[in-house]
C-alpha positions as CSV (number, residue, x, y, z in Angstrom):
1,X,3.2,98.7,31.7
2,X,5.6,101.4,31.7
3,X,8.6,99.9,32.6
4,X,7.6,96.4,30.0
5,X,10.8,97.4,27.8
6,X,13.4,97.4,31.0
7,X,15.9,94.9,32.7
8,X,13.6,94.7,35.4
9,X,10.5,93.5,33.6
10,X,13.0,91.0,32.0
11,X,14.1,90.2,34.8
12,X,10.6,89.9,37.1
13,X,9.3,87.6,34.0
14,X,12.6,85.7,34.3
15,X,11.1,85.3,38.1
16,X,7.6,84.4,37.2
17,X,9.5,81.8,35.0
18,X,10.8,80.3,37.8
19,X,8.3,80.0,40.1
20,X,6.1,78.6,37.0
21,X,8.9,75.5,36.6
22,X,9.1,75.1,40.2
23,X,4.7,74.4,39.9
24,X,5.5,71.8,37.4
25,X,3.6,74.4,35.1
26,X,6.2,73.8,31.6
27,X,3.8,76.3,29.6
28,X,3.7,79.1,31.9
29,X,7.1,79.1,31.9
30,X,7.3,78.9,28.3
31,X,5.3,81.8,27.9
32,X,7.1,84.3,30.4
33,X,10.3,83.0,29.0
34,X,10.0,83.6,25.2
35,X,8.3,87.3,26.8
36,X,11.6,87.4,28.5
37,X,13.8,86.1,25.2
38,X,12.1,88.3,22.9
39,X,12.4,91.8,25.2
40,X,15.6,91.5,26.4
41,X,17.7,94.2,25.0
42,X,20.6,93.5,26.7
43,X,23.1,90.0,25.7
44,X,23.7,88.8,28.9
45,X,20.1,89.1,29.6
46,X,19.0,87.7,26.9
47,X,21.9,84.4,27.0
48,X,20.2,84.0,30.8
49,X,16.5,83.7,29.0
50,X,17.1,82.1,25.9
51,X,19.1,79.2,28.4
52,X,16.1,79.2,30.3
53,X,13.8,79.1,27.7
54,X,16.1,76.1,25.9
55,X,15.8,73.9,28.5
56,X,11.9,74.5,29.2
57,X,11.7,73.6,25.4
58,X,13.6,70.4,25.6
59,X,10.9,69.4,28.6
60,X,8.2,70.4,26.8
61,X,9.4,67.7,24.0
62,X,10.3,70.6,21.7
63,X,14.4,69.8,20.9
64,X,14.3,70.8,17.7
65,X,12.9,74.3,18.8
66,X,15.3,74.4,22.0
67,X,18.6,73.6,19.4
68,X,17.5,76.3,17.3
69,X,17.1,78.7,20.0
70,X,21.2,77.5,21.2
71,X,22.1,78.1,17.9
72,X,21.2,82.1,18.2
73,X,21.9,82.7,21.5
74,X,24.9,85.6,21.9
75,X,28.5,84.3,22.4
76,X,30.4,84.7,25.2
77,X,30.4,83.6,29.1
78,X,27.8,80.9,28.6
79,X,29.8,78.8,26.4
80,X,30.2,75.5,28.4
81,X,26.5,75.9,29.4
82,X,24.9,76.4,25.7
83,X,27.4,73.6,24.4
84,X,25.6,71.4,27.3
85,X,22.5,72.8,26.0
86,X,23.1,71.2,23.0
87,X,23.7,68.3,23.7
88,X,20.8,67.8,25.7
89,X,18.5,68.4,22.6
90,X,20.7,67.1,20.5
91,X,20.4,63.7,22.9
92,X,16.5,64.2,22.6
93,X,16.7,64.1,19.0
94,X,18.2,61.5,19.0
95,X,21.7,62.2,17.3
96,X,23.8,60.7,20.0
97,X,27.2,61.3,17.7
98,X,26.1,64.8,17.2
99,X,25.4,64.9,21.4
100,X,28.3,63.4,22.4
101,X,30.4,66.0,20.2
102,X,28.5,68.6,21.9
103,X,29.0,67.6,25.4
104,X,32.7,67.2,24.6
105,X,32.9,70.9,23.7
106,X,31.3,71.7,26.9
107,X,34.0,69.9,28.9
108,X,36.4,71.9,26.8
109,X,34.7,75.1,28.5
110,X,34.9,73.7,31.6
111,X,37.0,73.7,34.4
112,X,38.9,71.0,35.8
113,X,36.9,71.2,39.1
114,X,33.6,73.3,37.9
115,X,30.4,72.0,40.3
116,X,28.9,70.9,36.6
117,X,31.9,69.1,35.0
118,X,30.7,65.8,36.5
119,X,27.0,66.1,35.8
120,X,28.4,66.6,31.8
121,X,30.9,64.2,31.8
122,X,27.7,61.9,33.5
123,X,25.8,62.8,30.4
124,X,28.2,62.1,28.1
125,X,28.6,58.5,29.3
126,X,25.4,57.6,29.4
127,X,25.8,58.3,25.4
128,X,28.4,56.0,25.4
129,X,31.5,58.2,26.2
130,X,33.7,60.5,24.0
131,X,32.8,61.1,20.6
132,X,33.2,58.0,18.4
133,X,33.8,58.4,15.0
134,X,32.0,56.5,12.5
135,X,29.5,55.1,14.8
């Protein structure tokens, strides 16, 4: 189309997206996602996809591909949220020291009474609370 290189196809297959997790459909979502991730010329735009697209990979069973993704995503104003992120596929993988690290930076990006703050500090404990070292 003539507008595939804008915000607002970005931003129509960030939609499409959405509708496609709300289906239960994990591959469709995948696939407007990454369209979304990959054309999105803008950094917010492409933090809001690449968040997206993180969190479809870690319920499609690909963490590995989903921390990867974190680790690129641009800095700034999604901090707490890509730390969470993190965690989350780091927690898949299996690398609960490594999670618990990360969800302890994402409280650290938090405020004291953010809507999220307890849903982290929920996941951190079901790791076994605050980063242990040597364990």
């Amino acid at each position: 189309s003539d507008f595939s290189d804008t915000p607002y196809a970005v931003l129509a297959a960030l939609r499409e997206a959405d509708i496609a997790s709300e289906k239960g459909d994990n591959e469709a979502a995948f696939v407007a996602l990454d369209w979304s991730y990959q054309h999105a010329g803008i950094d917010a735009l492409k933090a809001v996809a690449g968040i997206s697209l993180a969190r479809v990979q870690i319920a499609r069973s690909k963490a590995q591909e989903a921390l990867d993704l974190v680790d690129k995503l641009p800095k700034g104003g999604f901090d707490s949220t890509s730390a969470e992120l993190r965690g989350d596929a780091l927690a898949a993988l299996g690398r609960k020291d490594d999670a618990r690290a990360a969800y302890t930076d994402a409280l650290t990006h938090l405020e004291q009474g953010a809507p999220n703050r307890a849903f982290v500090e929920m996941k951190l404990n079901d790791l076994g609370g605050a980063e242990k070292k040597g364990s």
